[in-house]
PDB file of N, H, CA, C and O in Angstrom:
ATOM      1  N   UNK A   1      27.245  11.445  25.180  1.00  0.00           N
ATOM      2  CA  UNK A   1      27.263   9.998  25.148  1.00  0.00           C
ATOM      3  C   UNK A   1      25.884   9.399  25.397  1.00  0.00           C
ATOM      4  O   UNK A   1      25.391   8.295  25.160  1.00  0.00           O
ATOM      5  N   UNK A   2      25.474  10.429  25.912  1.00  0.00           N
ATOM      6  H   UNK A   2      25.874  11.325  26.104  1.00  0.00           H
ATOM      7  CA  UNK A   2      23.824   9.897  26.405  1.00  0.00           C
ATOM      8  C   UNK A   2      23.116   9.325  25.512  1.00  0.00           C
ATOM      9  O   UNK A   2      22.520   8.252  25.597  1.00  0.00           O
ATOM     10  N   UNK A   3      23.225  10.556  24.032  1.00  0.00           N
ATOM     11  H   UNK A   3      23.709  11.428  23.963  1.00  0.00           H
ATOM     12  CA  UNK A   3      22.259  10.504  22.941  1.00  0.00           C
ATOM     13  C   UNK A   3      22.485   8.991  22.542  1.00  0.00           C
ATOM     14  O   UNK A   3      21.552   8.188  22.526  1.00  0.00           O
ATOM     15  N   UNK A   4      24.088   8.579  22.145  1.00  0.00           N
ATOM     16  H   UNK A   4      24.846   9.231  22.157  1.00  0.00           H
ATOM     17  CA  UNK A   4      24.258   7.326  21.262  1.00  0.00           C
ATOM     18  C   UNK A   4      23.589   6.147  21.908  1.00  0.00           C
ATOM     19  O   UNK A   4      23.736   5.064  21.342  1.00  0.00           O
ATOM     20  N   UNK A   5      22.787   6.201  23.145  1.00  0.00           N
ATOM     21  H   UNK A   5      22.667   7.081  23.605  1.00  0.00           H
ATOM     22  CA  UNK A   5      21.918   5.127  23.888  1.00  0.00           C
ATOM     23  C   UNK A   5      20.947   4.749  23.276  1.00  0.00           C
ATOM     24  O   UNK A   5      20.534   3.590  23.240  1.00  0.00           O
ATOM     25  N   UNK A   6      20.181   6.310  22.375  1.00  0.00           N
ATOM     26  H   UNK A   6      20.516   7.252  22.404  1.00  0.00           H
ATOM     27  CA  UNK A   6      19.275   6.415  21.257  1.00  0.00           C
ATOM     28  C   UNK A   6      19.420   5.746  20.044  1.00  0.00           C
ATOM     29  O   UNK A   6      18.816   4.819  19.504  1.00  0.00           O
ATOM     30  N   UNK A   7      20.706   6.694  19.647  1.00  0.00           N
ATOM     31  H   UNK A   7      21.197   7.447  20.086  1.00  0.00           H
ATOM     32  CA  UNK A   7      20.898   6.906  18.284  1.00  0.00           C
ATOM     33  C   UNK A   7      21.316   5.359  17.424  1.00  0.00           C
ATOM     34  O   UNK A   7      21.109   5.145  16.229  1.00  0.00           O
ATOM     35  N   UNK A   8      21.937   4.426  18.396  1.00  0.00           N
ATOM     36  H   UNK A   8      22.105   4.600  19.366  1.00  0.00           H
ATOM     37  CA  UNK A   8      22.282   3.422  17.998  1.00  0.00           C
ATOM     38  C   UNK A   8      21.385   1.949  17.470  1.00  0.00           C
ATOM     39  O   UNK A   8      21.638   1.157  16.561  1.00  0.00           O
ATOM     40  N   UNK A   9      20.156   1.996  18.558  1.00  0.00           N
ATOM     41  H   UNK A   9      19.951   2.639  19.296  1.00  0.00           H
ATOM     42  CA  UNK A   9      18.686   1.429  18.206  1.00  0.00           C
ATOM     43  C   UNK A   9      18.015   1.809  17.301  1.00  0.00           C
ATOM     44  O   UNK A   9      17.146   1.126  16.760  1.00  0.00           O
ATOM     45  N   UNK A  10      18.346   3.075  16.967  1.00  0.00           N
ATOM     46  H   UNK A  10      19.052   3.631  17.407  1.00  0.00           H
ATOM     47  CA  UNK A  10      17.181   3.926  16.463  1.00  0.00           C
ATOM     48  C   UNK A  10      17.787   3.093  14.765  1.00  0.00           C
ATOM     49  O   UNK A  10      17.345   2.443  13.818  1.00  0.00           O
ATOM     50  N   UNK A  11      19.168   3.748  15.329  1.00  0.00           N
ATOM     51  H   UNK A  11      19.527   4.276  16.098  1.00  0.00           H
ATOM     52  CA  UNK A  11      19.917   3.145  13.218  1.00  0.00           C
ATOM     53  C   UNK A  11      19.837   1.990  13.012  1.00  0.00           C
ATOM     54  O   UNK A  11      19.467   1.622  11.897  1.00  0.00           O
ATOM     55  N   UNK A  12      20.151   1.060  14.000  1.00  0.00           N
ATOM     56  H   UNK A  12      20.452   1.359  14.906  1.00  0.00           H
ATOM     57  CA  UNK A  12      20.038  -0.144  13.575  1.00  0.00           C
ATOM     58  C   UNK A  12      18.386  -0.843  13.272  1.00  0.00           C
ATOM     59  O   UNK A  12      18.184  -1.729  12.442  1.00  0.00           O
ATOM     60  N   UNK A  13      17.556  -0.356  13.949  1.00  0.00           N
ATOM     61  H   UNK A  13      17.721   0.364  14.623  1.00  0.00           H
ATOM     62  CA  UNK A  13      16.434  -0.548  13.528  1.00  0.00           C
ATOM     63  C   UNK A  13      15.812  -0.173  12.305  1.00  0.00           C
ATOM     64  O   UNK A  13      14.857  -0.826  11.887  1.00  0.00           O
ATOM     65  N   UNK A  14      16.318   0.954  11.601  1.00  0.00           N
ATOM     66  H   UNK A  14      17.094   1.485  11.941  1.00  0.00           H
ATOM     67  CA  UNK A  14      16.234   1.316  10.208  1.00  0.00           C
ATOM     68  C   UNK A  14      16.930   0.999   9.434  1.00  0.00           C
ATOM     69  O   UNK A  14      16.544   1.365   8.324  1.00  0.00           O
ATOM     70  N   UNK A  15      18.407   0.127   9.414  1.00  0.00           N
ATOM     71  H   UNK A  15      18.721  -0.170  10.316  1.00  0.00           H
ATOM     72  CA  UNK A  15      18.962  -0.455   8.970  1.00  0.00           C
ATOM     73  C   UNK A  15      18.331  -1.329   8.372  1.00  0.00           C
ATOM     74  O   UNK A  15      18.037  -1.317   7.176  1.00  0.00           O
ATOM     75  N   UNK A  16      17.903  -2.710   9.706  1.00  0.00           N
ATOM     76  H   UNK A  16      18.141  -2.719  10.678  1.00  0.00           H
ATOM     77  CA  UNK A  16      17.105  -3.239   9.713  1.00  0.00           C
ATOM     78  C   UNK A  16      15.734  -3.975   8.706  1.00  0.00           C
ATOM     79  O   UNK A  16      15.393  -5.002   8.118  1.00  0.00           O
ATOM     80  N   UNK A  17      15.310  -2.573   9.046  1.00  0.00           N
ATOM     81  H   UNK A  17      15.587  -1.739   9.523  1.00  0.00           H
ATOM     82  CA  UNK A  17      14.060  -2.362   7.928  1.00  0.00           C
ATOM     83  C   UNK A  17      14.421  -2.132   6.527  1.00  0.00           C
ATOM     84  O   UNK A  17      13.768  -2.546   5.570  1.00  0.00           O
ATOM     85  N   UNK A  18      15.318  -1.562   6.476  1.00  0.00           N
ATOM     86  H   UNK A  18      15.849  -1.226   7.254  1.00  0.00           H
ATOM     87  CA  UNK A  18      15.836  -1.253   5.002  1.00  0.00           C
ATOM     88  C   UNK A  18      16.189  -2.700   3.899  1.00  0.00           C
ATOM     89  O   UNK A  18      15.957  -3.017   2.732  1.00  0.00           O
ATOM     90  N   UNK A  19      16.938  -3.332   5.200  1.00  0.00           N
ATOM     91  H   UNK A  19      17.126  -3.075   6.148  1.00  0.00           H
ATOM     92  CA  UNK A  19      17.250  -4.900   4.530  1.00  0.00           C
ATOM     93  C   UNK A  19      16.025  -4.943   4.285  1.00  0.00           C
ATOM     94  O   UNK A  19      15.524  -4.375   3.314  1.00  0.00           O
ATOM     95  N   UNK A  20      15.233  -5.780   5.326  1.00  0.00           N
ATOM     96  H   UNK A  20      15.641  -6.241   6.114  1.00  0.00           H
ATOM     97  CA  UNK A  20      13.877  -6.574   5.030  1.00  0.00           C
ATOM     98  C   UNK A  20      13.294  -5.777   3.659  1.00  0.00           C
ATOM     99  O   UNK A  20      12.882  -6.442   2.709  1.00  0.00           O
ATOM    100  N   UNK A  21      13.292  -4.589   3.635  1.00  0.00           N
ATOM    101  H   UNK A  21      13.627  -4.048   4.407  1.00  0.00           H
ATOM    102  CA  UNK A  21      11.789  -4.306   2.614  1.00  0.00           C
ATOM    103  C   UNK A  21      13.094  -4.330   1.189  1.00  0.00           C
ATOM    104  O   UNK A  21      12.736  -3.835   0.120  1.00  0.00           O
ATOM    105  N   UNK A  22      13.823  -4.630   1.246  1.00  0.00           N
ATOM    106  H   UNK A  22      14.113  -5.032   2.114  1.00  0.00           H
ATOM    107  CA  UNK A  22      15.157  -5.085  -0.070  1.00  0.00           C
ATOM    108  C   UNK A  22      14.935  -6.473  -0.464  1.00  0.00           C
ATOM    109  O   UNK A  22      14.647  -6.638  -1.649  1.00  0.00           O
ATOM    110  N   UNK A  23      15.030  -7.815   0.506  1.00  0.00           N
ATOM    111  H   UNK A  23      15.263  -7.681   1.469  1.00  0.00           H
ATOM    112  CA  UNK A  23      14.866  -8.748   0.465  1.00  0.00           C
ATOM    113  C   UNK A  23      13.255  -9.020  -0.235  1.00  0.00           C
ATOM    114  O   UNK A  23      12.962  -9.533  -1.315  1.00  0.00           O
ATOM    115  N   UNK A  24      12.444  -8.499   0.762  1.00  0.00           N
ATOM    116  H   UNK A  24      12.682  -8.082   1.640  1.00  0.00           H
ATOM    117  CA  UNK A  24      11.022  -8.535   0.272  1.00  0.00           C
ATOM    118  C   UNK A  24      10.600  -7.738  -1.257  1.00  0.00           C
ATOM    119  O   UNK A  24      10.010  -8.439  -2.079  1.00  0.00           O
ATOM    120  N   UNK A  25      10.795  -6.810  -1.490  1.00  0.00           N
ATOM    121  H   UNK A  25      11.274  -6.241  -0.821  1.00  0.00           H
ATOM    122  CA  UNK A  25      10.913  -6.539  -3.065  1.00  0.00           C
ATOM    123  C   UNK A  25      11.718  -7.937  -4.040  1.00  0.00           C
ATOM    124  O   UNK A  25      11.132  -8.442  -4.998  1.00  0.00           O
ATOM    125  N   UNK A  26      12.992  -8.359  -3.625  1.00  0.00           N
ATOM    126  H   UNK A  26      13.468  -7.948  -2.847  1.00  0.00           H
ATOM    127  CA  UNK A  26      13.588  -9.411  -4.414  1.00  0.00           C
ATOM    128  C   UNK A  26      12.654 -10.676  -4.191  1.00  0.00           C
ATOM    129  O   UNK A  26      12.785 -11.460  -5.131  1.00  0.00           O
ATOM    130  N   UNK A  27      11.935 -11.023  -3.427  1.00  0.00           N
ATOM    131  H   UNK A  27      11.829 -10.386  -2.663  1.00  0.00           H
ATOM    132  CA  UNK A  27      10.782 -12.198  -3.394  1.00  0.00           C
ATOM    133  C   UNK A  27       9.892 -12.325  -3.529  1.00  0.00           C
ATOM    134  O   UNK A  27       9.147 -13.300  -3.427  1.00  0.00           O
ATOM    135  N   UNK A  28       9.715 -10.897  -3.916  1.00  0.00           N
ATOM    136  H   UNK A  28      10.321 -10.105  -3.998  1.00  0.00           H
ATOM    137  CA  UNK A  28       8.131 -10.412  -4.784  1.00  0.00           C
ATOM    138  C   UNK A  28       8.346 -10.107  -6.112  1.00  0.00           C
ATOM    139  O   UNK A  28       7.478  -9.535  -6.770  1.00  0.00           O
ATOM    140  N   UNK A  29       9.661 -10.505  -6.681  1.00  0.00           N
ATOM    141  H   UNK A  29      10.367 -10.970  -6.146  1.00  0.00           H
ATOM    142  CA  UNK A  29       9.779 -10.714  -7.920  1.00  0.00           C
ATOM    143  C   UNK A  29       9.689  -8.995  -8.701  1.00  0.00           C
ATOM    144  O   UNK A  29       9.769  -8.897  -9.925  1.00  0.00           O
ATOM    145  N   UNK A  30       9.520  -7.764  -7.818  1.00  0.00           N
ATOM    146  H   UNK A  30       9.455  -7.845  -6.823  1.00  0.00           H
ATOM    147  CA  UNK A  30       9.839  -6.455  -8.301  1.00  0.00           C
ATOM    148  C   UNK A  30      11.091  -6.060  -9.482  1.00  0.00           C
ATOM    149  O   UNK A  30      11.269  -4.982 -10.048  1.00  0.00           O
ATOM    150  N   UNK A  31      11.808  -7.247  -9.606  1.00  0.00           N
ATOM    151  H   UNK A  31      11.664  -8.123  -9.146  1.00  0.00           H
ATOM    152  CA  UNK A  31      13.129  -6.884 -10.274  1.00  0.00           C
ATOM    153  C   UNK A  31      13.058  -8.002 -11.698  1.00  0.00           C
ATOM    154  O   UNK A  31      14.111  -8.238 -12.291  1.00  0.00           O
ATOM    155  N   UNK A  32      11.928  -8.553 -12.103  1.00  0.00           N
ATOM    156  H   UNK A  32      11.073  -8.361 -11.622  1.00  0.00           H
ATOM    157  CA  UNK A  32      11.918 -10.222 -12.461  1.00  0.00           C
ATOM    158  C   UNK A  32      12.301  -9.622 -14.266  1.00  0.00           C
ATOM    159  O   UNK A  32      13.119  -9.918 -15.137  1.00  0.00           O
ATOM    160  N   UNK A  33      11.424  -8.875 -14.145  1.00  0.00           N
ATOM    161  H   UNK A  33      10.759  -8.634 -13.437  1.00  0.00           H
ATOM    162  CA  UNK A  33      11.420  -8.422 -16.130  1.00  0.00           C
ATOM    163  C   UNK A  33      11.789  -6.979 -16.538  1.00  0.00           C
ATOM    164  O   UNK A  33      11.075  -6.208 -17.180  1.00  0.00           O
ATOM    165  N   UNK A  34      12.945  -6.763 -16.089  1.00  0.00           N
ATOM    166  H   UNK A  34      13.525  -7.389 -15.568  1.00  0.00           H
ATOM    167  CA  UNK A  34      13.415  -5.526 -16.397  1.00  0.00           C
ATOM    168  C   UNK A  34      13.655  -5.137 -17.788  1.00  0.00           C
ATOM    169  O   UNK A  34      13.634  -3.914 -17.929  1.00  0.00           O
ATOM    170  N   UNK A  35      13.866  -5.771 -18.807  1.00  0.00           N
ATOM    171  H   UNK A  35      13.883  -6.764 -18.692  1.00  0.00           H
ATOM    172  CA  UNK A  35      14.345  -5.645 -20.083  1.00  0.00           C
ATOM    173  C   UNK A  35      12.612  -5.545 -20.459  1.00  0.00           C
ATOM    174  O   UNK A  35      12.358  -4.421 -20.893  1.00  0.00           O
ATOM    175  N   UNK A  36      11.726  -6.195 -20.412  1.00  0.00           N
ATOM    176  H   UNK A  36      11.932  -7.107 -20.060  1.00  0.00           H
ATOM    177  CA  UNK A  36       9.962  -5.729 -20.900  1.00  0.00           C
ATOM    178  C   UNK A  36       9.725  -4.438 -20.460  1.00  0.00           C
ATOM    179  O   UNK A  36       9.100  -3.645 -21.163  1.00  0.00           O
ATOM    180  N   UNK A  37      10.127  -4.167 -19.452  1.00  0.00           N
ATOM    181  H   UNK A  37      10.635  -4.811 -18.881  1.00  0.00           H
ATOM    182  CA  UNK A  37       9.295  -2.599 -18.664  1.00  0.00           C
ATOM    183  C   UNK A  37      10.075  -1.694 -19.313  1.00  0.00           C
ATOM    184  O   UNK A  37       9.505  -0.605 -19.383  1.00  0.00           O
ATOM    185  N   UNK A  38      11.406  -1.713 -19.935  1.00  0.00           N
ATOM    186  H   UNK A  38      11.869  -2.597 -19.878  1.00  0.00           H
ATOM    187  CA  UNK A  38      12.161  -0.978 -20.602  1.00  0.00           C
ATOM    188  C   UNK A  38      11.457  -0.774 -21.920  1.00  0.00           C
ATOM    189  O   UNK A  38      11.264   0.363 -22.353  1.00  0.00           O
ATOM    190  N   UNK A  39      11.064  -1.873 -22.574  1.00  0.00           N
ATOM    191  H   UNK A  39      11.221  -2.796 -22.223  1.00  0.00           H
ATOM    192  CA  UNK A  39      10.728  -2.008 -24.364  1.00  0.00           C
ATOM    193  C   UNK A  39       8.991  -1.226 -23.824  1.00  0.00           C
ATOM    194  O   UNK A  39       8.466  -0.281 -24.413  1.00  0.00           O
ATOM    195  N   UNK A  40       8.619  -1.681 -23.046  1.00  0.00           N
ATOM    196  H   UNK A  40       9.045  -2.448 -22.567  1.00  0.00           H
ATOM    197  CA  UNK A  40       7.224  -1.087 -22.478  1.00  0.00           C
ATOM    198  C   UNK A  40       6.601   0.433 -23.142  1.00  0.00           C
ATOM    199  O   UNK A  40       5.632   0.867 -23.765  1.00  0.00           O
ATOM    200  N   UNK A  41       7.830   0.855 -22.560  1.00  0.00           N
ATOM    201  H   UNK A  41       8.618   0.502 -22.055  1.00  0.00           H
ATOM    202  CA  UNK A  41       7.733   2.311 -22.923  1.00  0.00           C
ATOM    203  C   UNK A  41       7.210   2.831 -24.315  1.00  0.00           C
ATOM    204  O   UNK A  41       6.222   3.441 -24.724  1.00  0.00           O
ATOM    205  N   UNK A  42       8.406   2.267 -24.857  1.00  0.00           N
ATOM    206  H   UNK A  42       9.208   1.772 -24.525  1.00  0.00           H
ATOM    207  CA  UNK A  42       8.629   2.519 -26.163  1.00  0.00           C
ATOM    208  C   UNK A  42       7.114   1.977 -27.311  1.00  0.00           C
ATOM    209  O   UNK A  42       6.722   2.590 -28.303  1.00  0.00           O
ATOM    210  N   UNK A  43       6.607   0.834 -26.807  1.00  0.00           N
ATOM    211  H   UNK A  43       6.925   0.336 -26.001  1.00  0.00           H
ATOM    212  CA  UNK A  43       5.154   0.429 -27.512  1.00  0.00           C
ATOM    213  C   UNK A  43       3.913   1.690 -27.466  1.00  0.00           C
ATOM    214  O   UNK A  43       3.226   2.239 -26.605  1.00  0.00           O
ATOM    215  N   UNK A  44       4.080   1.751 -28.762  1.00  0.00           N
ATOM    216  H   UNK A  44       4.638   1.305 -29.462  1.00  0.00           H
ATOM    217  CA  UNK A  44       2.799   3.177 -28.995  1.00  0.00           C
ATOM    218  C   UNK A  44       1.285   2.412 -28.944  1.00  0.00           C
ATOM    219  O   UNK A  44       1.168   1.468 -29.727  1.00  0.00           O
ATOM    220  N   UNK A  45       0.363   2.668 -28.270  1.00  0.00           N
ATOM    221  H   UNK A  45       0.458   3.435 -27.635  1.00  0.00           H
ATOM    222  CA  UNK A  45      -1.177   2.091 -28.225  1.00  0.00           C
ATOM    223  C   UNK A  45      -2.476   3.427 -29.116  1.00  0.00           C
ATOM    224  O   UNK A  45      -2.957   4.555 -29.008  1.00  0.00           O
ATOM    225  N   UNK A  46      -2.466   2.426 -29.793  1.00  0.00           N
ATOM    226  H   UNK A  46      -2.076   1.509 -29.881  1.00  0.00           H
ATOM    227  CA  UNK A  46      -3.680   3.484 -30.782  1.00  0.00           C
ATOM    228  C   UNK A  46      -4.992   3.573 -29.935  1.00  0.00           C
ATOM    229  O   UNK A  46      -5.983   4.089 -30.454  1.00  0.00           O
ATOM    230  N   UNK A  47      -5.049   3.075 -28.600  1.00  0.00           N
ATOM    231  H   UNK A  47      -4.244   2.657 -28.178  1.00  0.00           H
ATOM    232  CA  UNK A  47      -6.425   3.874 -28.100  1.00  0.00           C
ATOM    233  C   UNK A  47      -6.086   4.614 -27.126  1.00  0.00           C
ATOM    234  O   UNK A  47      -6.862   4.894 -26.212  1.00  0.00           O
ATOM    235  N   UNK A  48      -4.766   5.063 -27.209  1.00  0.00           N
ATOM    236  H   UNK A  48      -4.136   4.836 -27.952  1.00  0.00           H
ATOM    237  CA  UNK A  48      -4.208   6.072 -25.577  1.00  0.00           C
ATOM    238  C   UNK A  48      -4.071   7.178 -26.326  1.00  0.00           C
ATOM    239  O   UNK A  48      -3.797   8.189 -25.679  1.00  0.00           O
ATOM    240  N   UNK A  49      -4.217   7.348 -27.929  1.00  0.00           N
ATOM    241  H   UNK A  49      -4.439   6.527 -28.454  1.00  0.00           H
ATOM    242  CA  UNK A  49      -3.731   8.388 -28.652  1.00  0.00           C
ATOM    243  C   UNK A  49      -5.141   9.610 -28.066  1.00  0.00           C
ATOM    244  O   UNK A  49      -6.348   9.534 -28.297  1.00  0.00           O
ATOM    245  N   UNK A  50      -4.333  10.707 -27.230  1.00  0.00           N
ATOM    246  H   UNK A  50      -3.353  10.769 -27.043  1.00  0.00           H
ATOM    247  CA  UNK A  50      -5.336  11.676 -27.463  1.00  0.00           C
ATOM    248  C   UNK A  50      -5.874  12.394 -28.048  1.00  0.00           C
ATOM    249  O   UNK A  50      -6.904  12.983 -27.720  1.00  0.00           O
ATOM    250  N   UNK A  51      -4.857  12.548 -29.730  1.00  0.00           N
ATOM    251  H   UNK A  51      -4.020  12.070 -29.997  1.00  0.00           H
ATOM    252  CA  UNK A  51      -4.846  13.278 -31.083  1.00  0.00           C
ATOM    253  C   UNK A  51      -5.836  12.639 -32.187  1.00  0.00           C
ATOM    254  O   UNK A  51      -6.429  13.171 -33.125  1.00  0.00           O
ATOM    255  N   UNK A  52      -5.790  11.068 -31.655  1.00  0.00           N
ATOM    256  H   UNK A  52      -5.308  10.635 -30.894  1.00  0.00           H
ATOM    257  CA  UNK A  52      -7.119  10.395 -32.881  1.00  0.00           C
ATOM    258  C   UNK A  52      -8.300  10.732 -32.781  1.00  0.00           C
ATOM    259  O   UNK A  52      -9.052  10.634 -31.811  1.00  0.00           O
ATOM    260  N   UNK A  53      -8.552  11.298 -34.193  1.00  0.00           N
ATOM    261  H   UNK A  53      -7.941  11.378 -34.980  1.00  0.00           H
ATOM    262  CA  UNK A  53      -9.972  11.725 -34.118  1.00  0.00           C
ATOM    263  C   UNK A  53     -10.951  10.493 -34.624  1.00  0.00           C
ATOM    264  O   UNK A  53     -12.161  10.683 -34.752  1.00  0.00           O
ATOM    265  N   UNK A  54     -10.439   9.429 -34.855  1.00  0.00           N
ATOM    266  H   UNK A  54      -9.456   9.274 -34.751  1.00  0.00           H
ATOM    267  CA  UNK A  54     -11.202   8.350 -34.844  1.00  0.00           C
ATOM    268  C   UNK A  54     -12.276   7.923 -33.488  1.00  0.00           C
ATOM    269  O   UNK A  54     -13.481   7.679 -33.547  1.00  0.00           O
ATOM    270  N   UNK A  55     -11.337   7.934 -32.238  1.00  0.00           N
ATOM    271  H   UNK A  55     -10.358   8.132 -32.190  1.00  0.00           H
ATOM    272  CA  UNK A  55     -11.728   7.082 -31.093  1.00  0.00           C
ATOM    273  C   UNK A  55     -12.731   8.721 -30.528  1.00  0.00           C
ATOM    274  O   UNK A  55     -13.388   8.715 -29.488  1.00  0.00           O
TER     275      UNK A  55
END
C-alpha cells in the first residue's frame, strides 16, 4: 500500500502532461492540413531526382 503513495502522483502527473502536450499540439495547429501533407507525398520534384543527369 505504501508504493500507491507513489504510484498515484507519479500517474497522474503523466496523465497530466499527456493532456497538456495534446491540447498544445491542437493550438499549434499540428493537425490544421492533413489532406496537403497526404497529397505532399505523392508530388514528384525534378531537383530531388537523384537519377537526373541533367542537375
Amino acid at each position: 500500500m505504501n508504493v500507491l503513495v507513489l504510484l498515484i502522483p507519479v500517474s497522474l502527473t503523466l496523465g497530466g502532461l499527456g493532456l497538456w502536450a495534446c491540447i498544445w499540439t491542437l493550438r499549434a495547429g499540428q493537425y490544421d492540413d492533413l489532406e496537403g501533407d497526404a497529397a505532399r507525398i505523392l508530388i514528384d520534384d525534378p531537383e530531388d531526382d537523384p537519377c537526373d543527369p541533367a542537375t
